[in-house]
N, C-alpha and C positions, 0 to 999 in steps of 0.2 A: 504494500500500500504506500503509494507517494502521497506528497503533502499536496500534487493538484487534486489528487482522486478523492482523497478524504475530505476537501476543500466541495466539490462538488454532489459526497456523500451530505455533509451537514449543509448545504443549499438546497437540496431535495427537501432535508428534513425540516427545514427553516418553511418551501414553499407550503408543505404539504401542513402545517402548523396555522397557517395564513388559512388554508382550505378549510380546514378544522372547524376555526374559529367562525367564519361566514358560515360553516352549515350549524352547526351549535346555535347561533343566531337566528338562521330559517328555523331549526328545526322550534325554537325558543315562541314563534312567531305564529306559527303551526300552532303549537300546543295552547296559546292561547286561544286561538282560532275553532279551535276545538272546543274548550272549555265554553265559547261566548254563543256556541253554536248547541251548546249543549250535551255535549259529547260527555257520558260518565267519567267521573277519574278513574276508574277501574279501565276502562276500554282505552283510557290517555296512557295508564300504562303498559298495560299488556298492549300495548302499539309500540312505544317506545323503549320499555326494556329501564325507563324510571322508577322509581319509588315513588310513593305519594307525598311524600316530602317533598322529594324534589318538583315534582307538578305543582305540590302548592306552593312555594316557591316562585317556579317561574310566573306562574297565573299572579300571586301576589304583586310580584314586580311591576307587571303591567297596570294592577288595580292602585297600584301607590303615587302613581305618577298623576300627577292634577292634568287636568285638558292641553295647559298651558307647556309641561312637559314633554308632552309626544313629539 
């Protein structure tokens, strides 16, 4: 392993972290979208493979934010 390869190893890993994040986000966006839509939290998670914590959580997120927020 040279230091270009390893060099374009952690740029992969750097892009793919970027990717990460913006689907964490969609998927953040989704799951509210579900919840506003009525979607059970049970069916929120057994979609997602979250806990109910973490759904209330993100669905929280969204309800915390004033109009003015968004």
């Amino acid at each position: 392993m040279d230091k270009r390869s390893l060099a374009q190893f952690a740029q992969r890993f750097r892009d793919a972290e970027q990717r990460t994040e913006v689907l964490r986000q969609e998927l953040a966006v989704a799951i509210q979208q579900a919840d506003t839509d009525d979607v059970s939290q049970k069916d929120i998670c057994e979609a997602t493979g979250y806990t109910r914590q973490q759904v209330r959580r993100i669905v929280m997120a969204v309800e915390s934010e004033g109009p003015d927020d968004a």
